[in-house]
GUTI-403171 format. One record per residue (C-alpha): residue number from 1; residue in three letters; chain; x, y, z. Coordinates in Angstrom, 2 decimals, padded with zeros to 5 digits, always signed. Layout:
BEGIN
(node NUM; ALA; A; (X; Y; Z)),
...
END
This chain:
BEGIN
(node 1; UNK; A; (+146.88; +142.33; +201.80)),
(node 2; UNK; A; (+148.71; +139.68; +200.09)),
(node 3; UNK; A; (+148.24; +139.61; +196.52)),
(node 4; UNK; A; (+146.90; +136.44; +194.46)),
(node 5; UNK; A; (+148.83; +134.29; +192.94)),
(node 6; UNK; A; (+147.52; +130.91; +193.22)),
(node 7; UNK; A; (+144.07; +129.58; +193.27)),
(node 8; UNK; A; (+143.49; +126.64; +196.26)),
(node 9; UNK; A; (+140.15; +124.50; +195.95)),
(node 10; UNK; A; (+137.84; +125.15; +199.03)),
(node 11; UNK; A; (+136.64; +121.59; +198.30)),
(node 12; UNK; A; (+137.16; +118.68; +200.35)),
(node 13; UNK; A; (+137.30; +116.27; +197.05)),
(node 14; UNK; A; (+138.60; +113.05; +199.00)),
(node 15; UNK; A; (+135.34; +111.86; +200.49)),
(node 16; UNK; A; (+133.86; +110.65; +197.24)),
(node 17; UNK; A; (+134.22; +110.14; +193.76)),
(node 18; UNK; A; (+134.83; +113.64; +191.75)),
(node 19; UNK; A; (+131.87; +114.35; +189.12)),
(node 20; UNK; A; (+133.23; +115.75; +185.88)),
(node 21; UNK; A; (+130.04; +116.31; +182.85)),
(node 22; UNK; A; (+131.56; +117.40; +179.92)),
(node 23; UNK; A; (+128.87; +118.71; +177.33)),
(node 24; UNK; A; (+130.14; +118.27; +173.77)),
(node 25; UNK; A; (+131.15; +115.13; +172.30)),
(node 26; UNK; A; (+132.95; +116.66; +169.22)),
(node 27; UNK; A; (+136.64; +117.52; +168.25)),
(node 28; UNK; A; (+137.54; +118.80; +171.43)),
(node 29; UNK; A; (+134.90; +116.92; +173.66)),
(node 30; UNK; A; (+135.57; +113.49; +172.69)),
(node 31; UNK; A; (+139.72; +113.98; +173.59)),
(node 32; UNK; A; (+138.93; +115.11; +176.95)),
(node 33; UNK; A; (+136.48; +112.19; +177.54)),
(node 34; UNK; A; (+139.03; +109.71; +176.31)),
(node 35; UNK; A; (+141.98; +111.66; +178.57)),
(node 36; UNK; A; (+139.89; +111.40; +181.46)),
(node 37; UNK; A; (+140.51; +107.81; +182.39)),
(node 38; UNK; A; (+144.36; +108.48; +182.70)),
(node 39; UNK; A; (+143.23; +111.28; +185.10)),
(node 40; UNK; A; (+141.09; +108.37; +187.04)),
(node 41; UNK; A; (+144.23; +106.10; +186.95)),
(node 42; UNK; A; (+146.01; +108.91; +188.29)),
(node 43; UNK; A; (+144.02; +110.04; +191.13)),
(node 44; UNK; A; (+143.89; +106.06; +192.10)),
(node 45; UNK; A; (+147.64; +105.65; +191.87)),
(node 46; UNK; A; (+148.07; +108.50; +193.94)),
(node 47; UNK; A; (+145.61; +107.83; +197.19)),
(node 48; UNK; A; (+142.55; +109.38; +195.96)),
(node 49; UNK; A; (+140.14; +106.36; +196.90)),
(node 50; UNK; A; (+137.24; +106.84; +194.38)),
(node 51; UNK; A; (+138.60; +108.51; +191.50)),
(node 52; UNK; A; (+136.17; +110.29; +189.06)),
(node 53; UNK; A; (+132.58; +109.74; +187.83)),
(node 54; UNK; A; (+132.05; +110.85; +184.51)),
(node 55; UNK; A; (+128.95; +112.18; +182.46)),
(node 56; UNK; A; (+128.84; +113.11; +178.68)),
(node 57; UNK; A; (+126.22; +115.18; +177.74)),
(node 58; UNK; A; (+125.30; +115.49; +173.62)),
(node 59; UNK; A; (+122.57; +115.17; +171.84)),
(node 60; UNK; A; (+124.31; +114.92; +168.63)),
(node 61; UNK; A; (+124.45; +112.15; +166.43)),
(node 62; UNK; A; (+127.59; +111.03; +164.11)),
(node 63; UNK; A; (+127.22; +111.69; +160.91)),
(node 64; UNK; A; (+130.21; +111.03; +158.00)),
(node 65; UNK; A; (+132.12; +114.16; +158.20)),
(node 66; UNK; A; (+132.79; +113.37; +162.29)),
(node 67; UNK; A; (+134.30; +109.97; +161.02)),
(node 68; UNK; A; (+137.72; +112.56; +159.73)),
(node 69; UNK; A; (+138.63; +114.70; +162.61)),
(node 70; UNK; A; (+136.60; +113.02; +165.57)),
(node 71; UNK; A; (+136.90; +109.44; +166.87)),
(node 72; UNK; A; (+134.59; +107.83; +165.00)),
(node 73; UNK; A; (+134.10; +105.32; +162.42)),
(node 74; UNK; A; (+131.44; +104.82; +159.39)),
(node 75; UNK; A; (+130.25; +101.77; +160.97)),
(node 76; UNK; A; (+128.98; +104.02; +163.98)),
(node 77; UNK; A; (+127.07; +106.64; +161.69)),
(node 78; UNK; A; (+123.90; +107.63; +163.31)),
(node 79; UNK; A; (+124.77; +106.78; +166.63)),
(node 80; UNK; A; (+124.56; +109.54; +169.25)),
(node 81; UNK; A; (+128.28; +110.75; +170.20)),
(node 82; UNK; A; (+127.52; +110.36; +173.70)),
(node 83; UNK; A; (+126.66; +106.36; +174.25)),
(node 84; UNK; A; (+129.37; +105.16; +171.99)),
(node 85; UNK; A; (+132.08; +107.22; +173.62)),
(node 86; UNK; A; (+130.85; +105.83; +177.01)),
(node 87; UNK; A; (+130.52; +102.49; +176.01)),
(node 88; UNK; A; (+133.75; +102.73; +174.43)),
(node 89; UNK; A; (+135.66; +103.68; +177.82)),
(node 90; UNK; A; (+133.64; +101.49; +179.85)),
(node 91; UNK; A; (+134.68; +098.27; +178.33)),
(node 92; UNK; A; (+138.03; +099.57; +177.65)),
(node 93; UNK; A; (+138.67; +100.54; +181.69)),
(node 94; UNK; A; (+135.96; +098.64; +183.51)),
(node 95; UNK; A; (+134.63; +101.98; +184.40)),
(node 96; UNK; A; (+130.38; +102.35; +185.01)),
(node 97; UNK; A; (+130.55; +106.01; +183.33)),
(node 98; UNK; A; (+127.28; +107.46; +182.02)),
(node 99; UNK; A; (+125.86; +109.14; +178.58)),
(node 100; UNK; A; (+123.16; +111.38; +178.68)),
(node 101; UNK; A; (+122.71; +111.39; +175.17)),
(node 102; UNK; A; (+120.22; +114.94; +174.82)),
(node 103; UNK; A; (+121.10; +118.74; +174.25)),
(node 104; UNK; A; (+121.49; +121.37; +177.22)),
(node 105; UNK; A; (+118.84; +123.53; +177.34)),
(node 106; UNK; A; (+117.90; +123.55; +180.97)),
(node 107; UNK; A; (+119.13; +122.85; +184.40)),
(node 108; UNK; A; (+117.41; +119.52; +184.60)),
(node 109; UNK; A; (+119.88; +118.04; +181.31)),
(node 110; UNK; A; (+122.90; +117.78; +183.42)),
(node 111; UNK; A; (+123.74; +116.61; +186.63)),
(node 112; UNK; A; (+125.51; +118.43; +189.70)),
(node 113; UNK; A; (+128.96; +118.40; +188.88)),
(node 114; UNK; A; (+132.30; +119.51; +190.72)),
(node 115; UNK; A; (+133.34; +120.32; +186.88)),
(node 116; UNK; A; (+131.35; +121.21; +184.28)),
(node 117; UNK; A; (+133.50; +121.13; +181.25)),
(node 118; UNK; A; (+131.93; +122.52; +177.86)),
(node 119; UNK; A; (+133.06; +122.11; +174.68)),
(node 120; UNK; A; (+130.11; +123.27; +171.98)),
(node 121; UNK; A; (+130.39; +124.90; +168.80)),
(node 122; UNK; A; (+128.01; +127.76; +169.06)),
(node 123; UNK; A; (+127.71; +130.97; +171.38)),
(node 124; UNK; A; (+123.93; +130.09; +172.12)),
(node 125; UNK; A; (+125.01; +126.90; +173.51)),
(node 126; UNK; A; (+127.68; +128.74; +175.58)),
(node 127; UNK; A; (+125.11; +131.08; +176.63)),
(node 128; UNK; A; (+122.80; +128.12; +178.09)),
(node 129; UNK; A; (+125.58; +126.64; +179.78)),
(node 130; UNK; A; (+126.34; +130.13; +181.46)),
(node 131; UNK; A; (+122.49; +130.30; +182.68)),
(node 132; UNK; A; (+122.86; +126.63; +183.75)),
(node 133; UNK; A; (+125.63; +127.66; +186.12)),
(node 134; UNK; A; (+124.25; +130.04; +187.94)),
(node 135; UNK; A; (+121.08; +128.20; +188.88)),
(node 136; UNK; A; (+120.47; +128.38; +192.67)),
(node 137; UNK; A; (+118.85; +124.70; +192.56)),
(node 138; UNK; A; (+122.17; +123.26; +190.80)),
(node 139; UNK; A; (+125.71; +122.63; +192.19)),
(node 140; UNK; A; (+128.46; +123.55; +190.26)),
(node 141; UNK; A; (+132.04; +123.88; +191.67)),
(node 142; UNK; A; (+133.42; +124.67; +188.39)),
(node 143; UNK; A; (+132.83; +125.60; +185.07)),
(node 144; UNK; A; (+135.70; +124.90; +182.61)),
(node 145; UNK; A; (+135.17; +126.05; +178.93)),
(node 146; UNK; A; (+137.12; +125.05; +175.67)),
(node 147; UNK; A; (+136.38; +126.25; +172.67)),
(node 148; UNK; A; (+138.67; +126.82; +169.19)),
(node 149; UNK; A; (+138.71; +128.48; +165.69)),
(node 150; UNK; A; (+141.15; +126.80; +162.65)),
(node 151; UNK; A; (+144.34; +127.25; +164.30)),
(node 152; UNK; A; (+143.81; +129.00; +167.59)),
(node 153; UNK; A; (+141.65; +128.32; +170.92)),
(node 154; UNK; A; (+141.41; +128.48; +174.26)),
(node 155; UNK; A; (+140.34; +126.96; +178.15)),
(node 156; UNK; A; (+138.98; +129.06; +181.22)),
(node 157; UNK; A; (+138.63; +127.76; +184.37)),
(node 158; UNK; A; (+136.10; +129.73; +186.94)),
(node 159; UNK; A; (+133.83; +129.64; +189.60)),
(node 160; UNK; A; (+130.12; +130.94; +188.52)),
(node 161; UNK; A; (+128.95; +133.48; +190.81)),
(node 162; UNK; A; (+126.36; +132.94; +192.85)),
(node 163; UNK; A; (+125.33; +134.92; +195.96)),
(node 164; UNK; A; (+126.08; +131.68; +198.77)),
(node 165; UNK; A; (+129.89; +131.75; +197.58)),
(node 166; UNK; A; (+132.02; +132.24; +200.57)),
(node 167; UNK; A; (+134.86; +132.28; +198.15)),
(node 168; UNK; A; (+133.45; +135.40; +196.54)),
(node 169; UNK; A; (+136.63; +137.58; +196.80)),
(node 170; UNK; A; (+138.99; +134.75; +195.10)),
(node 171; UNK; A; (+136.49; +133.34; +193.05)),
(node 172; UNK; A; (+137.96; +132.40; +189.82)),
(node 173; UNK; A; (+136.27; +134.51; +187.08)),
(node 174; UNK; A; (+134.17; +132.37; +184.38)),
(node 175; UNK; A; (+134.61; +132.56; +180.82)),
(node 176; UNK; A; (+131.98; +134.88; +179.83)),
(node 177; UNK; A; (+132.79; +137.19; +182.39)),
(node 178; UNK; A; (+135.98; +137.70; +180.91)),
(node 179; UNK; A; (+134.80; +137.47; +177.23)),
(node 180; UNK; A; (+131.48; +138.60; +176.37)),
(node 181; UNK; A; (+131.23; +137.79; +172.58)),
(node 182; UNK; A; (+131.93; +133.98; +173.58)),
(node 183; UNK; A; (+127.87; +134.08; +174.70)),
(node 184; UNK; A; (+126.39; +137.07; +172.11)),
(node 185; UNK; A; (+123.96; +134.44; +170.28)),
(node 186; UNK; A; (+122.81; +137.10; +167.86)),
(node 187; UNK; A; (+127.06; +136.52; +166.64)),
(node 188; UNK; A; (+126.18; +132.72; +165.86)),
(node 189; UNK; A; (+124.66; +133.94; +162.56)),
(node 190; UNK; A; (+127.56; +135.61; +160.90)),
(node 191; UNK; A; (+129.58; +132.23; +161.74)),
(node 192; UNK; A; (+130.10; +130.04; +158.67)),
(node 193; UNK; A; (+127.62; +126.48; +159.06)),
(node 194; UNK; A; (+129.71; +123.43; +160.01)),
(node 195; UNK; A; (+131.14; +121.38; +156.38)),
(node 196; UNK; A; (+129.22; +119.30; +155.28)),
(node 197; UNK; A; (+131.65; +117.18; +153.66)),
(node 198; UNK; A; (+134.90; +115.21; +155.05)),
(node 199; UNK; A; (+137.15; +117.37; +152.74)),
(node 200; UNK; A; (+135.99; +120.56; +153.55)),
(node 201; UNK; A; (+135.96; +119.71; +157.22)),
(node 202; UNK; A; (+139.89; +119.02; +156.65)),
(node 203; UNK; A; (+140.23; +122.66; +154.75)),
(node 204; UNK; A; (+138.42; +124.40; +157.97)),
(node 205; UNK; A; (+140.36; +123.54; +160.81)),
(node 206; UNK; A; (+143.74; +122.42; +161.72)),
(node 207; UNK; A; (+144.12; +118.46; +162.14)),
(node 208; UNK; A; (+145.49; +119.10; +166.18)),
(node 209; UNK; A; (+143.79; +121.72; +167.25)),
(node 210; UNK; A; (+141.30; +119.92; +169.05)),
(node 211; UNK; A; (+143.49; +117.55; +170.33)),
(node 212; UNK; A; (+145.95; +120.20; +171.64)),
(node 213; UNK; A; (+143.38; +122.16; +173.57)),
(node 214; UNK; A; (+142.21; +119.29; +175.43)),
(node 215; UNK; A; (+145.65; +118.08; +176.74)),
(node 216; UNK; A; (+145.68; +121.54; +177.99)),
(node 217; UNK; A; (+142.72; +121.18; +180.20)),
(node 218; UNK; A; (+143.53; +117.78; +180.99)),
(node 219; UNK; A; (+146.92; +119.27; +182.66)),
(node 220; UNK; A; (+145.47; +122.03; +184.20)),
(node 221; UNK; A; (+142.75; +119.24; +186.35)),
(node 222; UNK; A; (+145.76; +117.02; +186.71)),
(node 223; UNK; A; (+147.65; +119.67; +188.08)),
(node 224; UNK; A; (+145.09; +120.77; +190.15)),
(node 225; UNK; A; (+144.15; +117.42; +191.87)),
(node 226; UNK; A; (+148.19; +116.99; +192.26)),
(node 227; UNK; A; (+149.38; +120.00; +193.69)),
(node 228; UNK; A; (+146.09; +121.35; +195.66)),
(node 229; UNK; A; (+146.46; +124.43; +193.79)),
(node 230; UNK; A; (+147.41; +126.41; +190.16)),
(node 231; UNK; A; (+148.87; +129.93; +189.10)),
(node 232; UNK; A; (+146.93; +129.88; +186.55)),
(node 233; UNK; A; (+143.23; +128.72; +185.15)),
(node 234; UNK; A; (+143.35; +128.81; +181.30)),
(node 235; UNK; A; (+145.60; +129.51; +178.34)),
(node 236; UNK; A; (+145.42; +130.82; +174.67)),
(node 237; UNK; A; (+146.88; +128.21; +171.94)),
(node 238; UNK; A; (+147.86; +129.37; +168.71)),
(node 239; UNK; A; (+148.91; +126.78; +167.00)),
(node 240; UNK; A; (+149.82; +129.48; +163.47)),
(node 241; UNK; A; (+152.66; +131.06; +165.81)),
(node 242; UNK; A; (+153.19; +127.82; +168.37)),
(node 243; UNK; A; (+152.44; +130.06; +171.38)),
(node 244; UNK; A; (+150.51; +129.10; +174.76)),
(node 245; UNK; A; (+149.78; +132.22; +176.57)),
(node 246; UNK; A; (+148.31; +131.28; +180.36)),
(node 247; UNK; A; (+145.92; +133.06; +181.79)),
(node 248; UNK; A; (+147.05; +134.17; +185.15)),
(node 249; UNK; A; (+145.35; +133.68; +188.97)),
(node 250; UNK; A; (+145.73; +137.45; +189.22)),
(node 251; UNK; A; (+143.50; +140.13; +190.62)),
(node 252; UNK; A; (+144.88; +143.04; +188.20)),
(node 253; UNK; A; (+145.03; +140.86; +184.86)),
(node 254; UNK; A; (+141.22; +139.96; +186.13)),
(node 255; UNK; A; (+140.37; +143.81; +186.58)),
(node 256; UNK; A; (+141.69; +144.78; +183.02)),
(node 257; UNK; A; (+139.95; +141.91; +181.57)),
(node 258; UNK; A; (+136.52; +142.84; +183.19)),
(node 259; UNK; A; (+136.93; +146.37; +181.97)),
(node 260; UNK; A; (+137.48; +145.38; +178.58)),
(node 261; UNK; A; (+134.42; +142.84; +178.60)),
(node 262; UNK; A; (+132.41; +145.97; +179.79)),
(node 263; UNK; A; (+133.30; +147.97; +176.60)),
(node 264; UNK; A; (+133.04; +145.04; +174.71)),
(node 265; UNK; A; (+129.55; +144.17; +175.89)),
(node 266; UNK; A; (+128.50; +147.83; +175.35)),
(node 267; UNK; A; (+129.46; +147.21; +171.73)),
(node 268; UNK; A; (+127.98; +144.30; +171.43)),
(node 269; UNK; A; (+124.45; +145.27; +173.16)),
(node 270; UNK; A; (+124.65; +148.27; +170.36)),
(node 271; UNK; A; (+125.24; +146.31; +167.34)),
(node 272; UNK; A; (+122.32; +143.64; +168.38)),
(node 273; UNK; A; (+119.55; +146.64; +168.47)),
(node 274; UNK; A; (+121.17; +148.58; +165.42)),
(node 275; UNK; A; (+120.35; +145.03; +163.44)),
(node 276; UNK; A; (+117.01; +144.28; +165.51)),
(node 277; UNK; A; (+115.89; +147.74; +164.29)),
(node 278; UNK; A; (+116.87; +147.49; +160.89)),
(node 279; UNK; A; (+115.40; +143.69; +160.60)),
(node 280; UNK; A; (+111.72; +145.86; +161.72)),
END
């Protein structure tokens, strides 16, 4: 059996327009949305004849500290994230994009998508997109997840399982099947709460992270629709030591990954009842 090196879509993308919702208007969020009209222009200059359609999903307003490392401004405070980066592209590009300006909490806050492309701040976010997913009534192709610290982050590109995959045996692996803690809630607690003021928000986190991560995932989609196919469907940015590390299409790095998640979800599923039973 020949080994894997390459994942090809099983999708016939050239009939329509390609759906991308991506759920998070923040840092990393709002420099996807505003890449993805290049990726539109793209697909159109290259034969596609519809291009992409394009949801943003956030229920999140601005507030002043998203006015320093997001593209906002203070006149826009109090606006949700959503409708004025949609309004913003759409009069830019002449494009009829859509906000859906509410949280995800349920299959019924976001439409079927060939991507779904999350970028939250939280594991129990995460973890709502990962139930999402999975939901027999919903459609999604893909699930592509960015998320970052200061100075480091990373972007996973899978395929959530579901039992009517005929792909099952190259089916890329999703995000939390790789790494657990990214969806351990209980975890969200011990994170530090989001600054509260614009200086402190420039102390926490690099200036480029965000945008660095989402150039990433914009090339991997680009590269996808391009070439029909890609070695690889994520990377690790550390922006400290300057290193990308990709994560290969590759049964065996797959294998040791999932074997590591077990442990690592052992761990995890022990440390949530030690604390439930000590919170009794």
């Amino acid at each position: 059996m020949q080994a894997l090196t390459e994942h090809v879509p099983m999708v016939n993308w050239r009939n329509r327009r390609i759906v991308m919702t991506i759920v998070g208007c923040g840092g990393t969020g709002a420099q996807i949305a505003t890449g993805m009209p290049y990726l539109h222009q793209a697909l159109l200059a290259s034969g596609h004849p519809y291009g992409l359609r394009v949801f943003l999903v956030d229920g999140d307003r601005i507030t002043e500290t998203n006015c320093v490392r997001q593209p906002f401004s203070r006149s826009e405070i109090g606006l949700y994230k959503a409708v004025v980066l949609i309004n913003r592209l759409n009069m830019f590009w002449g494009l009829d994009w859509e906000a859906v300006p509410h949280f995800v909490h349920c299959g019924q806050d976001v439409p079927d998508s060939d991507f779904l492309i999350s970028c939250v701040d939280t594991r129990t976010a995460r973890a709502a997109i990962a139930r999402v997913v999975r939901l027999k009534s919903r459609r999604f192709q893909y699930w592509l997840d960015a998320g970052n610290l200061p100075d480091r982050g990373q972007f996973v590109l899978g395929q959530p399982l579901r039992r009517d995959r005929k792909d099952r045996a190259k089916r890329l692996p999703c995000v939390n099947e790789l790494f657990p803690s990214i969806v351990h809630a209980p975890a969200d607690r011990g994170d530090r709460m989001p600054a509260c003021s614009a200086a402190e928000a420039i102390q926490l986190q690099e200036p480029y992270i965000n945008s660095t991560i989402a150039n990433h995932v914009l090339a991997l989609l680009a590269r996808l629709f391009r070439h029909g196919r890609v070695a690889y469907h994520g990377g690790f940015v550390n922006l400290a030591t300057g290193c990308v590390t990709p994560l290969a299409v590759d049964a065996a790095t797959w294998l040791r990954l999932r074997k590591q998640a077990g442990r690592d979800r052992a761990y995890l599923n022990r440390k949530s009842e030690s604390l439930a039973r000590a919170n009794q």
